[in-house]
Residue frames relative to the residue before (quaternion, step in Angstrom):
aa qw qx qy qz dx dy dz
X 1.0000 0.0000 0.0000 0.0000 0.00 0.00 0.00
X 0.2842 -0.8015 0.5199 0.0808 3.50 -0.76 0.97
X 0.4301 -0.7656 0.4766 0.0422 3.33 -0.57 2.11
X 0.0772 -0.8015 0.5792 0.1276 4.15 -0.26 1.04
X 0.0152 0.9070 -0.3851 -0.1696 3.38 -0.01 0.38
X 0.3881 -0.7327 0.5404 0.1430 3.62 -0.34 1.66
X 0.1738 -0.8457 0.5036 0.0311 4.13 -0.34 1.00
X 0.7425 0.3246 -0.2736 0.5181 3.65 0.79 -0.61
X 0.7313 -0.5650 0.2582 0.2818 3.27 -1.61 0.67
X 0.3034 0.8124 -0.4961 0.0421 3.36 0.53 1.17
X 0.5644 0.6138 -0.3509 0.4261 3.22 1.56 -0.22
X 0.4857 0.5961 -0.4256 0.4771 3.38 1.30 0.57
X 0.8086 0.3674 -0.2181 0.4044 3.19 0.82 -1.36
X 0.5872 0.4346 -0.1851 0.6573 3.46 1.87 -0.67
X 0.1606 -0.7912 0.5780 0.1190 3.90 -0.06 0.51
X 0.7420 0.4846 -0.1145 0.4490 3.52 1.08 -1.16
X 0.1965 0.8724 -0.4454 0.0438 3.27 1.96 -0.21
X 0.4574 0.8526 -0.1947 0.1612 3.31 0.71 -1.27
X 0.6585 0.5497 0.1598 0.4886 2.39 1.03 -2.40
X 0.7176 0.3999 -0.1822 0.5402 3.28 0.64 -1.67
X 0.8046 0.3242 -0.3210 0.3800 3.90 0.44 -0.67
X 0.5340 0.6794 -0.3138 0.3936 3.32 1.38 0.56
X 0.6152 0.5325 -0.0618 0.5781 2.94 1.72 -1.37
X 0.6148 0.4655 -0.2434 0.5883 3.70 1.43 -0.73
X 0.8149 0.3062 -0.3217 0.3723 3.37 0.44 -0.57
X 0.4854 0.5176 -0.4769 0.5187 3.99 1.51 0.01
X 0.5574 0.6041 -0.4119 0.3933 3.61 1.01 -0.96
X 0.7507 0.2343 -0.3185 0.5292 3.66 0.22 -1.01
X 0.4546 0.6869 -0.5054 0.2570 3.84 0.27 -0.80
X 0.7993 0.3112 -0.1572 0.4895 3.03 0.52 -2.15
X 0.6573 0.4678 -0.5031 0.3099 4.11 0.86 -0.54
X 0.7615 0.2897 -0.2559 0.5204 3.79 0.81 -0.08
X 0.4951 0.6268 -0.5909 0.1134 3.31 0.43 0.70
X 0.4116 0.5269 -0.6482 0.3644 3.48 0.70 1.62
X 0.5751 0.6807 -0.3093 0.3320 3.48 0.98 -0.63
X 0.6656 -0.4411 0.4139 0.4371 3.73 -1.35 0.43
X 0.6139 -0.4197 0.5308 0.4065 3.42 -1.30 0.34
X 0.7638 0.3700 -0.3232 0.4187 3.91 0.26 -0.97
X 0.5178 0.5541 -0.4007 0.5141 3.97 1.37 -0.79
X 0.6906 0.4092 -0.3230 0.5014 4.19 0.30 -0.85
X 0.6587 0.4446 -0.4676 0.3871 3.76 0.43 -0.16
X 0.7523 0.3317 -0.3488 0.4497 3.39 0.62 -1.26
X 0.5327 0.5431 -0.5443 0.3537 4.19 0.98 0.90
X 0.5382 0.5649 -0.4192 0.4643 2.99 1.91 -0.91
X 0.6428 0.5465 -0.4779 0.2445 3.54 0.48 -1.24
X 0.3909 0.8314 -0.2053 0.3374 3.40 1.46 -1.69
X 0.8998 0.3029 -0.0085 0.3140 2.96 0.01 -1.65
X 0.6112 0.4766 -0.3100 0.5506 3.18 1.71 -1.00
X 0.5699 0.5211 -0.4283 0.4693 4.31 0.90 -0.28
X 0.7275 0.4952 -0.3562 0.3140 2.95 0.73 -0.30
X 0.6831 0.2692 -0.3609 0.5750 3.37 1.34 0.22
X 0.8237 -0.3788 0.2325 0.3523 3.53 0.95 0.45
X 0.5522 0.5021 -0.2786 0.6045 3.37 1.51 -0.26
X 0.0459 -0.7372 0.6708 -0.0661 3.46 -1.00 1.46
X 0.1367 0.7823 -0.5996 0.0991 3.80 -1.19 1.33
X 0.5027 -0.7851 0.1965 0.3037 2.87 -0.25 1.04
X 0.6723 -0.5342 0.2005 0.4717 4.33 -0.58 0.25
X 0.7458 0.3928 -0.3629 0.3973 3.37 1.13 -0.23
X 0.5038 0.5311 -0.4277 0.5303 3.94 1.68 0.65
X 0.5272 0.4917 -0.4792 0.5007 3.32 1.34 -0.53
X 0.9706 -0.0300 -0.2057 0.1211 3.38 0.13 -0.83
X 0.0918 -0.7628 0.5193 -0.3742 2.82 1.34 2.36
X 0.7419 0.5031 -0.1775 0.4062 3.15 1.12 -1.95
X 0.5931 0.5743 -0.3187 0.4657 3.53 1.12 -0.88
X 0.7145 0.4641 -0.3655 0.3748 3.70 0.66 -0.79
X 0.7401 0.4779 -0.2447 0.4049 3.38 0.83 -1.04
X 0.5910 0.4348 -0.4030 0.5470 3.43 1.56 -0.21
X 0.5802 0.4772 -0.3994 0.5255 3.81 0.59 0.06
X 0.8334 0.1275 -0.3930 0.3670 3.38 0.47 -0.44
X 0.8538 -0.2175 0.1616 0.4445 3.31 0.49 0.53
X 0.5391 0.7081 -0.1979 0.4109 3.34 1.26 -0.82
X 0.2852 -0.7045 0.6281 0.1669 3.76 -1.06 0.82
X 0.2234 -0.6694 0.6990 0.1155 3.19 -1.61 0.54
X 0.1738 -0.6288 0.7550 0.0653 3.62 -1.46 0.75
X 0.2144 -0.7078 0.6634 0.1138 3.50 -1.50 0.84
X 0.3755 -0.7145 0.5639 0.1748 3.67 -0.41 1.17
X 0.1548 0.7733 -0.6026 -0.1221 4.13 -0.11 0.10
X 0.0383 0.7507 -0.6566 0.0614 3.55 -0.95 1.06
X 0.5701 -0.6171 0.4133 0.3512 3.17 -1.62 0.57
X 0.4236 -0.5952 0.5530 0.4007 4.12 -0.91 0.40
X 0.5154 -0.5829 0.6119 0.1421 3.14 -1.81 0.78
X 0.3249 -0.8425 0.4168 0.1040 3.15 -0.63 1.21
């Protein structure tokens, strides 16, 4: 299972983060799942700025493969070292 890890203090300002990057990432999954593997990341990427969560294009589309092939993802959220 492949560990995304979200570093700055959004899980303060988003308590429910959780939720929200779950719901964002089925959201883009399922709106491009005609699209290339590299077209669904930059919706995943898309989608996940839009609630505040920034990863870069080549975790977006880590995340996209392993959810196509079957694979689960787990988002690690920790606080950034200052």
């Amino acid at each position: 299972m492949s560990e995304f890890r979200i570093t700055h203090e959004v899980h303060v300002v988003h308590p429910d983060i959780r939720e929200k990057l779950t719901t964002a990432t089925i959201d883009a999954i399922n709106e491009s799942s005609s699209r290339s593997a590299e077209d669904a990341a930059l919706v995943l990427r898309n989608r996940l700025g839009e609630i505040g969560v920034h990863m870069s294009p080549e975790a977006c589309l880590a995340a996209v493969e392993r959810i196509r092939s079957g694979k689960s993802l787990r988002f690690e959220i920790e606080r950034a070292d200052d």
